[in-house]
N, C-alpha and C positions, 0 to 999 in steps of 0.2 A: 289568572296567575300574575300577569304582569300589566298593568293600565299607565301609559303615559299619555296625558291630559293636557293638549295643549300646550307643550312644552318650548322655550324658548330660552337659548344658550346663547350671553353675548361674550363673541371673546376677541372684539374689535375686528383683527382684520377677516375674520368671517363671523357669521350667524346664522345658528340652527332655527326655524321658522315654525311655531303653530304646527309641530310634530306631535300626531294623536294616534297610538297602539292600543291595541287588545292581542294580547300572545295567551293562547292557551296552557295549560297544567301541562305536561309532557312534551309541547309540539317543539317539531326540530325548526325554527326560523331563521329567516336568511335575510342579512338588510344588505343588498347588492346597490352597485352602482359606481362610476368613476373616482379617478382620485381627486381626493377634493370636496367629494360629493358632501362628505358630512359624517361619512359612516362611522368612523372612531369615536366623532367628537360624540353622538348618540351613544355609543355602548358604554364610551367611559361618563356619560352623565347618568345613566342606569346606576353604574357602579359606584357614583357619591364623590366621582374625582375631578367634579366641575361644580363652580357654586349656578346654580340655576336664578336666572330673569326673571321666569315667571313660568306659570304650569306645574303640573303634579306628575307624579312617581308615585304607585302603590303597587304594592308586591304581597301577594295572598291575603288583597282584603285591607290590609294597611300603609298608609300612607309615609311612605321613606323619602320624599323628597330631601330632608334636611337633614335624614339620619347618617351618623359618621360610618363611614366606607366599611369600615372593621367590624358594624352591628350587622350589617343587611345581609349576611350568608349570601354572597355572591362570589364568585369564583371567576378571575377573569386570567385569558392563555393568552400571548400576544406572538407576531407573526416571528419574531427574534429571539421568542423564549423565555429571557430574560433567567434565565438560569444561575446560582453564585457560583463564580470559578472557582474560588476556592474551596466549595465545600464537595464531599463526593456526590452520587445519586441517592444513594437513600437518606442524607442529612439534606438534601434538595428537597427530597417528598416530602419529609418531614417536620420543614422548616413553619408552615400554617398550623401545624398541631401543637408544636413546642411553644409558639406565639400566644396560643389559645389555654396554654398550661395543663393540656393531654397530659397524664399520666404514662408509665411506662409499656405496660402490657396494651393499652389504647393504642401508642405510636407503635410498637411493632406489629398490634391485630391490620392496623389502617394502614400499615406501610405493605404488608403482603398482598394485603388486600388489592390495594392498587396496582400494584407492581404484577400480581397475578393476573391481574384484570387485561393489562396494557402489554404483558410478555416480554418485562424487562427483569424478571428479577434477575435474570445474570449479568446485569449492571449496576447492581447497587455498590460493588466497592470499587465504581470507573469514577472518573472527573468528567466533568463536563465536556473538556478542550479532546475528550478523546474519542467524544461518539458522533457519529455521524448526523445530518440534521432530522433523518425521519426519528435516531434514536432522541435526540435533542427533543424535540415534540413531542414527544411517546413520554417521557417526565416531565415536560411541563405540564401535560396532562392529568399525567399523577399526581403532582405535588395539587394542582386544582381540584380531583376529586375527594384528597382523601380528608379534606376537614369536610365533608359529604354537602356542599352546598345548597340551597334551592334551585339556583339559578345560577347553570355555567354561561360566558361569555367568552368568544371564542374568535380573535383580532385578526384576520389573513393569515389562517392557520397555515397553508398550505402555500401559498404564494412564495416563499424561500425555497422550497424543494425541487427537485429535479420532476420529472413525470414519472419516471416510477415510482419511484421514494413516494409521489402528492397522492397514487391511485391506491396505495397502500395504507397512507393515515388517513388517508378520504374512509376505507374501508374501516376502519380501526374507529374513525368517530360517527360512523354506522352501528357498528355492535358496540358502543359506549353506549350508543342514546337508546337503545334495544334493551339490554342489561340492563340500565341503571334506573331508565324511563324518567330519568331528570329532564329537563326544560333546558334549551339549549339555543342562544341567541349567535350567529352566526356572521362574520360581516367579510364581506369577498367582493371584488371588481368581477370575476369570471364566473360568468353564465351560467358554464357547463356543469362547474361548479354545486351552480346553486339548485341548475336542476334534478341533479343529482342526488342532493341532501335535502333541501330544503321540503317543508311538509305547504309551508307559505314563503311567500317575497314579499317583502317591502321594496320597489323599487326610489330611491331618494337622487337627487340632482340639485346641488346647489343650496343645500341645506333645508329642501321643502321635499315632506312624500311626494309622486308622483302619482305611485298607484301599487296597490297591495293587493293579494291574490293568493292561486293557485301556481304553478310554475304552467300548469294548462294556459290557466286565464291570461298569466304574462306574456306565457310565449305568442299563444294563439290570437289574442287579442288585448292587442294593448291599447290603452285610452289616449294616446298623445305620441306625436315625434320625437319625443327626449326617448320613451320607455321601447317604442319599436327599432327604435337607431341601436339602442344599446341592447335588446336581445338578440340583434343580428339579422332583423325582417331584412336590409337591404336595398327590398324593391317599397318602396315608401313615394308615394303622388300626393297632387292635391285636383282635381278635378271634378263634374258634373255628374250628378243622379238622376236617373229621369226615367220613369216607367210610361212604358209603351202602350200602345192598345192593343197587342197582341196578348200584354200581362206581363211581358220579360221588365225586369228591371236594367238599365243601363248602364256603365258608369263609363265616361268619355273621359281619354285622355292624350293632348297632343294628335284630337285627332281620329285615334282609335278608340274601340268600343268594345267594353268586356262586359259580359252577360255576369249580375249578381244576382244576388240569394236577397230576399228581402224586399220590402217598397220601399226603402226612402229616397228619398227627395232632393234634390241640391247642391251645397257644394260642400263638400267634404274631403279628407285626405283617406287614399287608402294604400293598403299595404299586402304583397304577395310573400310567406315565408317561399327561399329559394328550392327549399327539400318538397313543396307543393308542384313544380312546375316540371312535367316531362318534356324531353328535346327525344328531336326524331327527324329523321334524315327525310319523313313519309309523314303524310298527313294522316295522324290515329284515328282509327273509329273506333269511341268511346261514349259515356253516357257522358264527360264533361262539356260542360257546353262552351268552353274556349278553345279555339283551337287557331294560334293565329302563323304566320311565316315570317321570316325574318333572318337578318345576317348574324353572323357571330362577329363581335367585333373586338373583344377580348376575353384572355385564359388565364385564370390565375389559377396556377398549381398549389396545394395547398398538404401537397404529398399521398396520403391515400383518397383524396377527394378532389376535385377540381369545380370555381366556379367559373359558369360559360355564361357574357355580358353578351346577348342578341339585341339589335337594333330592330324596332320593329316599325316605325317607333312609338312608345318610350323604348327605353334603357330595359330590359329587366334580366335578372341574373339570376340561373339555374346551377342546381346542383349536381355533379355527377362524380359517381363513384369511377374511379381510375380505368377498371376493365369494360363500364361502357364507353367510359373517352377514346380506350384505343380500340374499340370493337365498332364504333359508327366512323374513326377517324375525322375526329372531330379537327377544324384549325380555323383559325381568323379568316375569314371572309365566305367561308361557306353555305351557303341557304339551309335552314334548318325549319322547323317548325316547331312551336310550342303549345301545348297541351294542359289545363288546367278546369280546375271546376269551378262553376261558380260562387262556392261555400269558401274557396280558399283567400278567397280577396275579405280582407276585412277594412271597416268602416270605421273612420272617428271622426271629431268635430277637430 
């Protein structure tokens, strides 16, 4: 559906680097990562609104890099909306069709259309300055799908919204991309976000991919310190591999020894997600084969979850749900134990 080849944006005071995609026909994709990362400056050079360095762009087969923005059937929403005040909501939807020289019974079949689609038709004779921001987004929406795109882009959609309001349009461009089975290029700082919608991640840092996947593969195994920092692993080392003669493989850190999955070798960096790691007031008998003791040294509440930073040492920081926290009486400086499997520790160079 979508191939960028090696792609290269220079716009002085940053530069997008030897950026190379394959997005499939339908698939919902998510290019996540910090501010700064790069991510806008990729969707809007998709969208023909950056002159490109060097690299390609092709979209179903043919080659757009140099095509004007107005030819490529691309559809792009941005985090602000970008809404006209003065016009109402249904001259908002219908502003890409009138562009495009639609006809009349066109712009009212596509203006319902959308508007049905989205659950706004009782705001087509509002202004903009009067809807709220889920409703705000709910038309930018619309006015995007209804000149019917190839390819929606879709800018921190959800980043302006309150949490309810964001778990509602999150939901709303679920049954879009359901419905409509358009191809939908997504770009977000939040995680939660992306593992929620996203079918793949692009994770980007500094204007160069990092690593692209599954939201499995991201979460679970990430290829480098930039992509495990930023899905929220946490407990992140750099230490020794070394299989035993018993068969266990080891990997030493600060000292301590955690029982892994795998032979390799050497030195490497690894990573514990916090939701892998049980605390326990008592030493578990389990099939996991870690199982080590340790102080708690700090609590960070986090509202209905808390994480708990044990000294063992290293550092490592576990997860817990509120009514375990006050059902062991958890607090800083108490001996605890921690409980993990050897599959949970993952490995990178």
């Amino acid at each position: 559906m979508i191939e960028v080849k090696n792609l290269c944006v220079d716009l002085g005071e940053f530069v997008l680097k030897d950026v190379t995609l394959n997005i499939e026909e339908g698939e919902y994709f998510i290019i996540l990562g910090p501010t700064g990362a790069g991510k806008t400056v990729l969707l809007e050079s998709i969208a023909g609104l950056y002159p490109i360095k060097s690299g390609e762009i092709w979209l179903r087969g043919k080659e757009v890099t140099r095509v004007e923005p107005e030819k490529r059937r691309i559809s792009i929403v941005y985090q602000d909306y970008v809404l006209f005040p003065h016009l109402s909501v249904k001259d908002n939807i219908v502003f890409g069709l009138r562009m495009n020289n639609a006809t009349t019974k066109e712009l009212e079949d596509r203006l319902n259309w959308a508007a049905k689609l989205l659950g706004i038709s009782n705001l087509l004779h509002r202004r903009p300055d009067t809807l709220s921001g889920g409703e705000k987004q709910k038309v930018a929406l619309a006015r995007a799908i209804a000149i019917q795109p190839e390819l929606l882009l879709v800018d921190e959609p959800l980043s302006a919204l309150d949490p309810e309001t964001r778990e509602s349009v999150q939901q709303e461009l679920r049954q879009l991309h359901r419905a409509l089975g358009i191809t939908i290029l997504h770009v977000t700082h939040d995680f939660e976000e992306a593992i929620a919608l996203g079918s793949r991640i692009a994770v980007i840092g500094e204007g160069r991919l990092m690593q692209v996947g599954t939201p499995e593969e991201i979460f679970r195994h990430p290829n480098s310190e930039f992509v495990a920092r930023f899905a929220m692993t946490r407990n992140i080392f750099h230490g020794q591999a070394e299989k035993r003669p018993n068969g266990d493989t080891v990997f030493t850190i600060d000292g301590a020894e955690f029982v892994i999955a795998g032979d390799s070798e050497g030195s490497y960096h690894a990573s514990i997600r916090p939701e892998d790691i049980l605390i326990s007031s008592e030493p578990v008998r389990s099939s996991a084969r870690n199982c080590l003791p340790g102080i708690i040294t700090r609590i960070t509440d986090k509202g209905s979850t808390l994480y708990i930073t044990v000294s063992i040492p290293p550092d490592l920081s576990c997860l817990v749900t509120r009514h375990s926290f006050e059902e062991m009486g958890l607090v800083e400086g108490k001996k605890v134990f921690l409980t993990f499997k050897a599959s949970s520790i993952h490995l990178f160079d």
